[in-house]
N, C-alpha and C positions, 0 to 999 in steps of 0.2 A: 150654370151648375156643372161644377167636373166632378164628375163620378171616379170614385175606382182610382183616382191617382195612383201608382205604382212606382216610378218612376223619378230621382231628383231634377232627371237631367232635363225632365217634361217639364217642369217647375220652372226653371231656370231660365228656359229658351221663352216660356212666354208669358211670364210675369210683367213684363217690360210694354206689353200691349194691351195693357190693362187703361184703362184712363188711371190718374194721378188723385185728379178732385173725387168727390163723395159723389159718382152719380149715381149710383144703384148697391146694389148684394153682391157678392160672388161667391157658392157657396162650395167647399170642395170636402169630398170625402175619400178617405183613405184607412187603410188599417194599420198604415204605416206610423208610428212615433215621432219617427226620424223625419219622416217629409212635413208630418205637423209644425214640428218643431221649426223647421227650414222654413214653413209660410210665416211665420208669427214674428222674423226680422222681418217682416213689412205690415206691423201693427192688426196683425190678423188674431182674432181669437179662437180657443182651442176651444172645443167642448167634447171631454172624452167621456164616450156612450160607454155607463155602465148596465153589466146584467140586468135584468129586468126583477124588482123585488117577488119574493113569493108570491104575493095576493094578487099581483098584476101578471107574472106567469101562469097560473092556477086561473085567472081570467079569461088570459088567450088559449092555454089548452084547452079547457070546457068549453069556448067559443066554437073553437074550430073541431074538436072532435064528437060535441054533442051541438048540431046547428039549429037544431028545432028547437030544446030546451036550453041549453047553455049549463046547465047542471049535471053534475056526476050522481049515478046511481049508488046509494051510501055502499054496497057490495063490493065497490071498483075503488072506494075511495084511497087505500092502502096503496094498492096497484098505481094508481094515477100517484103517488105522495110520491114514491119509489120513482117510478118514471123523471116525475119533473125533478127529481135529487139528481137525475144523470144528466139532463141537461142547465142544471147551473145556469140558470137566466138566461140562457141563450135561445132569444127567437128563431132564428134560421132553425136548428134543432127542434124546438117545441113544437112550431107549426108543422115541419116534415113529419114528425111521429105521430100528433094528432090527426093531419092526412090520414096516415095511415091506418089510424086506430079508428077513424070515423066509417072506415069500410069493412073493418074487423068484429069479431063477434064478438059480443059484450059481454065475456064469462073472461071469471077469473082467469083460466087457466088460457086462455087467449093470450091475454096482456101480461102475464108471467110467462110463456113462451117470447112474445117480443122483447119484454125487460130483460132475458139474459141470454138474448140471441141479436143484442143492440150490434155488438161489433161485427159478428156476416154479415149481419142486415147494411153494413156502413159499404161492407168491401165491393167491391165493382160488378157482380149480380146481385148484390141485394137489393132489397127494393128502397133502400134510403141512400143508395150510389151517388144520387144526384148532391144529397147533400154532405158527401164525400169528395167530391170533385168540387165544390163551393169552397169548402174549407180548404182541400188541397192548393189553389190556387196559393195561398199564402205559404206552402213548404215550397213549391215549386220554383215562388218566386225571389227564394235562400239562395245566396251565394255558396257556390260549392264546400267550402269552410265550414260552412255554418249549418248547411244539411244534417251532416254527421255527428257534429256536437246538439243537434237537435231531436237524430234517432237516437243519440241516448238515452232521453228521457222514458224510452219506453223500458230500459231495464227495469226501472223500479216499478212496485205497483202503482195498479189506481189510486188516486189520493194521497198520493206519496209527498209527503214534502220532504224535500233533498236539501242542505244547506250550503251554501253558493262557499264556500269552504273547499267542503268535501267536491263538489261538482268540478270545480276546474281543477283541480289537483288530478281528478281521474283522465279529464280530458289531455291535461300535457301528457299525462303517465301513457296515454292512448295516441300520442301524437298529433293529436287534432290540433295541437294551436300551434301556429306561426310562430319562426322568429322575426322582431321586428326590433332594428337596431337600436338604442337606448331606450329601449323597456324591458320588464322582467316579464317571464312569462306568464306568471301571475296576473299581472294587469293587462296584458291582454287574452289572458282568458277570459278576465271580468268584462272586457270589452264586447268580447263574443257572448257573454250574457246579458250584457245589459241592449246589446243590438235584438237580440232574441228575445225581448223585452216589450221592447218599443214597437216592436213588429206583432204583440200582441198574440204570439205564440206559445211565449212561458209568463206565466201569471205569478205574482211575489206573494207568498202566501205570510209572509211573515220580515217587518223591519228594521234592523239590526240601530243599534243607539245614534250612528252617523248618516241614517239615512238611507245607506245603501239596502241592496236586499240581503234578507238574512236567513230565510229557505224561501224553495218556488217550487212550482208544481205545474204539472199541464190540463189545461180543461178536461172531464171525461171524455169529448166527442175525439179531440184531437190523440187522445191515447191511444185510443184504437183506432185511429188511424195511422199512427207510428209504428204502433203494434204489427199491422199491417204492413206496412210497406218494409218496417225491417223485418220479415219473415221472407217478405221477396227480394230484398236486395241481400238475403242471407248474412245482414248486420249483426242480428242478436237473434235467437232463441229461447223463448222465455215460455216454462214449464210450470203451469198453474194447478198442476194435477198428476199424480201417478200415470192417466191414460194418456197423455201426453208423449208422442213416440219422439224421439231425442235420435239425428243422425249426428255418426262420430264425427263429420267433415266440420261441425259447424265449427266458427269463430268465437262467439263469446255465447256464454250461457249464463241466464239468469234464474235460478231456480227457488219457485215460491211455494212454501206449504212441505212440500213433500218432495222428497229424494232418491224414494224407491226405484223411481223410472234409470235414474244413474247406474244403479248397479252392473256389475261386471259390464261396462260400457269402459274403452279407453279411449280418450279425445284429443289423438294427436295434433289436431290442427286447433283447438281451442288456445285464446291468449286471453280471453277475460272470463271469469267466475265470480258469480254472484250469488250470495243465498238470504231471503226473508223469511222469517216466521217458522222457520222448520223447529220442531221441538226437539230432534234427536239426531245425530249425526251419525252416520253409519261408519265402525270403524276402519278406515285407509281408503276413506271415501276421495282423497285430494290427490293419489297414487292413479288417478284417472288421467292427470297432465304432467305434462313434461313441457310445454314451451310457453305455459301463464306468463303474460307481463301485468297485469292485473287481478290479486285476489283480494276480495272485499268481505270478509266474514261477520260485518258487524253484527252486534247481537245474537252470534251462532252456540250454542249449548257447548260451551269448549271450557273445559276444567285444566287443559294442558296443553302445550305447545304439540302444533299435529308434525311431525318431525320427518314426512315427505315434502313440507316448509321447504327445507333446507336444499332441496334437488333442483328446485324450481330456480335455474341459475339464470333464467333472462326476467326473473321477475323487478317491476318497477314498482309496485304499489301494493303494501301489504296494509292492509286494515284487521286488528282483533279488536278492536274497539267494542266496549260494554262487554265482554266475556271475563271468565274467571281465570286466565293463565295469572299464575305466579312468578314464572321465571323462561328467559330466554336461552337458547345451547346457543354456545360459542361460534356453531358452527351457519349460525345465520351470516355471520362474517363471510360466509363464501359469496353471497349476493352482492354479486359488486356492480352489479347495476340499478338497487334499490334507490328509488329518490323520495320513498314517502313510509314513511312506518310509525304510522297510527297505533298508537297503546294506552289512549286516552281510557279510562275508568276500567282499570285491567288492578291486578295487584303486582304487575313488576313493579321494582322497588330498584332496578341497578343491569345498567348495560356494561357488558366484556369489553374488551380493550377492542377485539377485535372486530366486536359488530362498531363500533367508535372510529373505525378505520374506513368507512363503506363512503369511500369519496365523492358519492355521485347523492348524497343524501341531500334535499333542499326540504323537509320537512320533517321533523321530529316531537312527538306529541308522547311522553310517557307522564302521565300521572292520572291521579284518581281525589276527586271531589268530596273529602269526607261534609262532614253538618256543617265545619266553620272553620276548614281549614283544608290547606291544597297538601297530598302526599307525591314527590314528586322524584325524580332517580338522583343513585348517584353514579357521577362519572369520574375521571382521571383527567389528566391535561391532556391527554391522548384526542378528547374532546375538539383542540385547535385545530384536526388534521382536518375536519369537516366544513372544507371552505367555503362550499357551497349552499350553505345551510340559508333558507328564506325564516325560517322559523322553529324556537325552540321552544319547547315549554315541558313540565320545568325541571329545569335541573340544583339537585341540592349541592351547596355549598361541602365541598371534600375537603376539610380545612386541613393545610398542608401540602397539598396532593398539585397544587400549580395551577389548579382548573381555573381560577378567575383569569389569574394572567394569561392562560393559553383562550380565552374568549376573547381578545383584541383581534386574531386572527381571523375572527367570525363578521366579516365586514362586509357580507351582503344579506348581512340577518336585518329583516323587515319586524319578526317580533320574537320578544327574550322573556320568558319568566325564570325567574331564579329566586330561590327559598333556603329558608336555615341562614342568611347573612348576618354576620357578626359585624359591630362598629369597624374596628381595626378592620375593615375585608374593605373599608367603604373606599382608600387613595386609589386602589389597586383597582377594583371596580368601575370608579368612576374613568378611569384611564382607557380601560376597554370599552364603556359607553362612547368615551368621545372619536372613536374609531369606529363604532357603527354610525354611519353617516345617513344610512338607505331607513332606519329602523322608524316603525309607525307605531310602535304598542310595546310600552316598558309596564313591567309588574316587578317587583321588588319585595319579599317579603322575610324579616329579621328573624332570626331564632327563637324569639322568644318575646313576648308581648312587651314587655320590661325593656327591649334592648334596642341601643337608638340607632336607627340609622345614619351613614355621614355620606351623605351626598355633594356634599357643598364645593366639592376640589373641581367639580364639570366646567371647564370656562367657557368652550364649545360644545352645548347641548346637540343632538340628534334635530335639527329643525324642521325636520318633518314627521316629528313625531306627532302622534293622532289620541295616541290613550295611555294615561301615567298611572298606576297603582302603586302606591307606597303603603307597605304595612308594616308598621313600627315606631318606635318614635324618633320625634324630630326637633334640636335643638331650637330651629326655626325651617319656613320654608325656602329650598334650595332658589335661592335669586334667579338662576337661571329658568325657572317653569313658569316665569313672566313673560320668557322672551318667546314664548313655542307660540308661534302665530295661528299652525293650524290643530292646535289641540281641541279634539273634540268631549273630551271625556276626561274628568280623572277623580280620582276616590283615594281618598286618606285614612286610614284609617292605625288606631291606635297613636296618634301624633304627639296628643296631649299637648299643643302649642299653644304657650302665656300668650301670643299674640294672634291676635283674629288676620288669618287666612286671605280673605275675604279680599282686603286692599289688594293682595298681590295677583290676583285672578280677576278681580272683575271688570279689566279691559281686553283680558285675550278675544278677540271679537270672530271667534268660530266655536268657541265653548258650547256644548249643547245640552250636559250631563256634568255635576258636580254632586259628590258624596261626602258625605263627612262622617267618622265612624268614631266615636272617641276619639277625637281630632281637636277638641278644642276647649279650653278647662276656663275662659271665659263667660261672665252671666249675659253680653251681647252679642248679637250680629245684629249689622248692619249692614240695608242693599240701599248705595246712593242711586239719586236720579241720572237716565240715560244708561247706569250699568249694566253688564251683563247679557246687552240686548239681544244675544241669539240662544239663552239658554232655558231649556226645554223641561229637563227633569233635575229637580233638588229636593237630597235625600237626607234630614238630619238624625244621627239615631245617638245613644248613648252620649249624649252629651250634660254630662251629672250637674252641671251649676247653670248651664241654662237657663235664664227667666224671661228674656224679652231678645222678639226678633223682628227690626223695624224692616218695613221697605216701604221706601220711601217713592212719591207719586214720579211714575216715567221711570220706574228699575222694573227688572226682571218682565218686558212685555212681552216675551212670547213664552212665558212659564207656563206650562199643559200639566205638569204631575208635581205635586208637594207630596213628600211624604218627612213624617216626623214620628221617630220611634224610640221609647226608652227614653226620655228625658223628662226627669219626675220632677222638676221645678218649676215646668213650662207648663201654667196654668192657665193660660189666653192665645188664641187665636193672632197669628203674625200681626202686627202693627200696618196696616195699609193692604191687607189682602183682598181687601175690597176693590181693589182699584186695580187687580189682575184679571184682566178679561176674560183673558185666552187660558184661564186654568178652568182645565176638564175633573181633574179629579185630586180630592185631598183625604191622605189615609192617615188616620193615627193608631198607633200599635202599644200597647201597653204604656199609658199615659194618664196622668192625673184623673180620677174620677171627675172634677171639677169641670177639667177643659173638654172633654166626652159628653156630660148631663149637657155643656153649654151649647154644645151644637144641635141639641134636641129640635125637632119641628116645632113642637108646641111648647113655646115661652122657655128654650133655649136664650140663654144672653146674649148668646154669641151669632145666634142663626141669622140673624140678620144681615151680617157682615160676609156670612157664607154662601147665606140663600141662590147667587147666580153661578154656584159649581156643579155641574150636571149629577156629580159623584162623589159623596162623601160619604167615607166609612170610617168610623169612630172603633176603637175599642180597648179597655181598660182592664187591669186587673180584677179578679172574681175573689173575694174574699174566705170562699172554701175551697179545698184542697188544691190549692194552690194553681185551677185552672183558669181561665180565662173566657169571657163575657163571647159570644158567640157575636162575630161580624154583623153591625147591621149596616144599611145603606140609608144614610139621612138626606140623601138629597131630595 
């Protein structure tokens, strides 16, 4: 047994001393990912230790904190719920606290003093130190790089899930990531995440359509202890309360709830500002700093641009995301170090020439998500100067104005959304596509539902493209989105193509996610055998002539989500769906009364062919006021 592995290089030197033949076990444990991952090129199996379910934590707590009876006092039961919610399946934690609490007096107001006196209790006199230094071991054992992009996570709150987007954008904006020659910084930021991963440190709370992660979060125990330790390495200050005493020397501030403590405070030496949950913003509260490279306002109570913005001239990362500003001044153009300005679900509507000039810009996010349809800025050709741009979304079509053609310039854009395109825009477009070389995620969406898109002139597609959005229609589909090896994702919608789709996608063999949105004015589809075989979620909706959709024995086997919505022809359950193992869940959304009754439990037609889907939700038109049958679950 090797306990504790730490270490590759341990690995490495004595794996070779191992016998060859099967003569016994050898069992090694580690918290490390990475070192798992490194024993398993020698036929080794992983078995990675999940939290402990409730019933069997709620077991070992009662165990060890009542040892006579193993039962909770029903007066404590609240208390104990609360407790074991902070330690998240985690035994080392359950047992230390139950220690604790098995020597503690047995009133409420005992074990509510411990529940929100957990993080002293963790710091190096408390009496749960020890299992502060247990955990620690694992930050201690971070590579220098990696420390600092890990005491970040204590900015945010408890329970915070962060989206791996937003996370490394802050971290370059912060300096934290390395250059490494032929990568963008981008990916190895994600590197530095996905290491902080594996190491079992940031937990993926949430999985993005390709697999990767799509927000994360850090255990409770671990937070306070980040909490901690960047209070002493004076990384961050983070203010959870008015009584919260705030010195002006500190570095970065994160301020949660409340503000008041800011007041007539100036924070010369601050370069990051953060704020959650505050309802009301006190006015010329941001006239606090002068050398911000980081202001994060998401979600802050802002009806209008705060316009000591404008002074903050080393700022690198501006976020107003989810607030209500309207309109940008001119004079944000002066930040000529900004690389990131988040405007996502904002109402600007159109950037100045001069903020369009902000050369050091590598990420651009203006628009707002209305019910079924993106609102997105407009710009000028002024736009081309931004050469550095990883990512744009979206910008409206200036017809006239040069903008398409000055996007050829934009040749280390990784992702492009662009809206309001006209047919005639499409030679000139596709020109500037075939000059984004680097690009992983195209969306494309037409002026008008009615108006076709021309993609067809691409001869050299972007081949490392990951996710294609077309909306509009399409005379046929573009030959070249046969060729995209690693496509993982794409969605059509509005296309209304006489020819089924379907041929020209179902060998890209990294495909994982296909939509089809009125896409297809065909009464079939058909999935031949063998096709398709890495794809995961298929979405058909509004598909008006629809009748029958075969899939045929050995297509579609690792399909997990069907969903079919809006297509009032479609009276039967897919042709072969029985013979999809691996689908977890099938939803239908405003669909035939017919094919809804069929899937009933009892003496459904169709139940029979569905019975092994862990999840199926049926629902159909309601024939009064024009609502709808309330979701049920037929599996």
């Amino acid at each position: 047994v090797l306990d504790h592995l730490w270490s590759k290089n341990v690995w490495e030197s004595i794996k070779n001393a191992f016998p060859s033949q099967n003569h016994g076990r050898i069992i090694i444990t580690t918290r490390r990912g990475d070192i798992a991952h490194l024993c398993t090129q020698n036929s080794v199996t992983v078995h990675n230790l999940q939290p402990l379910p409730l019933e069997k934590a709620q077991e070992l707590f009662y165990k060890k904190t009542f040892p006579l009876s193993g039962e909770c006092p029903s007066g404590l039961v609240d208390w104990s719920n609360k407790i074991l919610k902070r330690c998240e399946g985690l035994p080392l934690g359950i047992v230390a606290i139950a220690n604790l609490l098995s020597n503690t007096q047995k009133t409420t107001d005992s074990w509510k003093k411990l529940h929100d006196s957990l993080g002293s209790e963790l710091e190096s006199n408390g009496r749960l130190s020890g299992t502060m230094e247990v955990l620690s071991i694992s930050y201690n054992d971070l590579p220098y790089y990696l420390k600092y992009c890990f005491l970040y996570m204590s900015i945010f709150p408890e329970d915070y899930a962060v989206k791996r987007g937003r996370l490394v954008r802050l971290w370059i904006s912060e300096g934290l990531v390395k250059d490494v020659r032929g990568k963008a910084l981008e990916e190895v930021g994600e590197e530095y995440l996905e290491e902080l991963i594996h190491r079992n440190l940031v937990q993926v709370s949430e999985v993005d359509f390709d697999g990767r992660p799509k927000t994360c979060r850090v255990h409770d125990f671990l937070h306070k202890i980040i909490l901690s330790k960047s209070h002493e390495e004076n990384f961050c200050r983070v203010s959870t309360g008015p009584e919260i005493s705030l010195n002006e020397k500190i570095r970065r501030l994160s301020i949660h709830k409340s503000c008041t403590n800011m007041l007539q405070k100036v924070f010369t030496c601050a370069r990051t500002f953060f704020m959650f949950e505050i309802e009301k913003l006190p006015q010329n509260i941001l006239s606090s700093f002068s050398i911000l490279k980081v202001l994060d306002l998401e979600d802050a109570p802002l009806s209008s641009f705060p316009t000591a913005i404008t002074n903050l001239l080393l700022l690198r990362y501006l976020s107003l995301r989810n607030t209500n500003i309207k309109r940008l001044p001119k004079s944000l153009g002066k930040l000529q170090n900004l690389e990131t300005l988040d405007l996502k679900q904002t109402f600007v509507t159109e950037l100045h020439d001069k903020i369009l000039k902000l050369g050091k810009l590598r990420h651009l996010f203006v628009y707002r998500h209305n019910i079924d349809c993106v609102q997105g800025f407009k710009a000028s050709a002024i736009i081309g100067r931004l050469v550095a741009l990883q990512k744009l979304s979206f910008v409206r079509v200036n017809k006239n104005s040069g903008m398409i053609e000055a996007l050829e310039n934009l040749t280390q854009l990784r992702k492009l959304g662009i809206i309001e395109v006209e047919e005639n825009d499409g030679m000139q477009l596709c020109h500037s596509i075939e000059k984004m070389k680097n690009l992983r995620s195209l969306n494309v969406t037409a002026i008008r539902e009615d108006e076709f898109l021309d993609l067809n002139a691409i001869s050299t597609p972007p081949l490392l493209l990951r996710s294609l959005h077309l909306k509009g229609r399409l005379q046929k589909l573009p030959d070249w989105v046969s060729s995209l090896y690693d496509l993982v994702r794409i969605r059509l919608k509005w296309s209304k193509l006489d020819g089924n789709p379907i041929d020209a996608l179902q060998d890209l063999p990294n495909l994982m996610e296909l939509q089809l949105v009125d896409a297809f004015t065909g009464t079939q589809l058909e999935f031949r055998p063998k096709k398709f075989q890495n794809l995961r979620i298929l979405e058909l909706e509004n598909l008006e002539m629809l009748e029958l959709v075969i899939m045929e024995k050995g297509t579609l086997s690792r399909l997990e989500k069907l969903i079919i919505r809006r297509c009032e022809k479609f009276k039967r359950v897919p042709t072969g769906i029985d013979s999809l193992t691996q689908l977890k869940e099938f939803n239908l959304y405003d669909m035939p009364e017919e094919l809804a009754n069929g899937l009933e439990t009892n003496g459904g037609k169709f139940h029979g062919l569905v019975k092994h889907i862990p999840l199926i939700i049926p629902s159909n038109p309601l024939q009064s006021r024009g609502g709808y049958r309330q979701l049920k679950d037929l599996s």
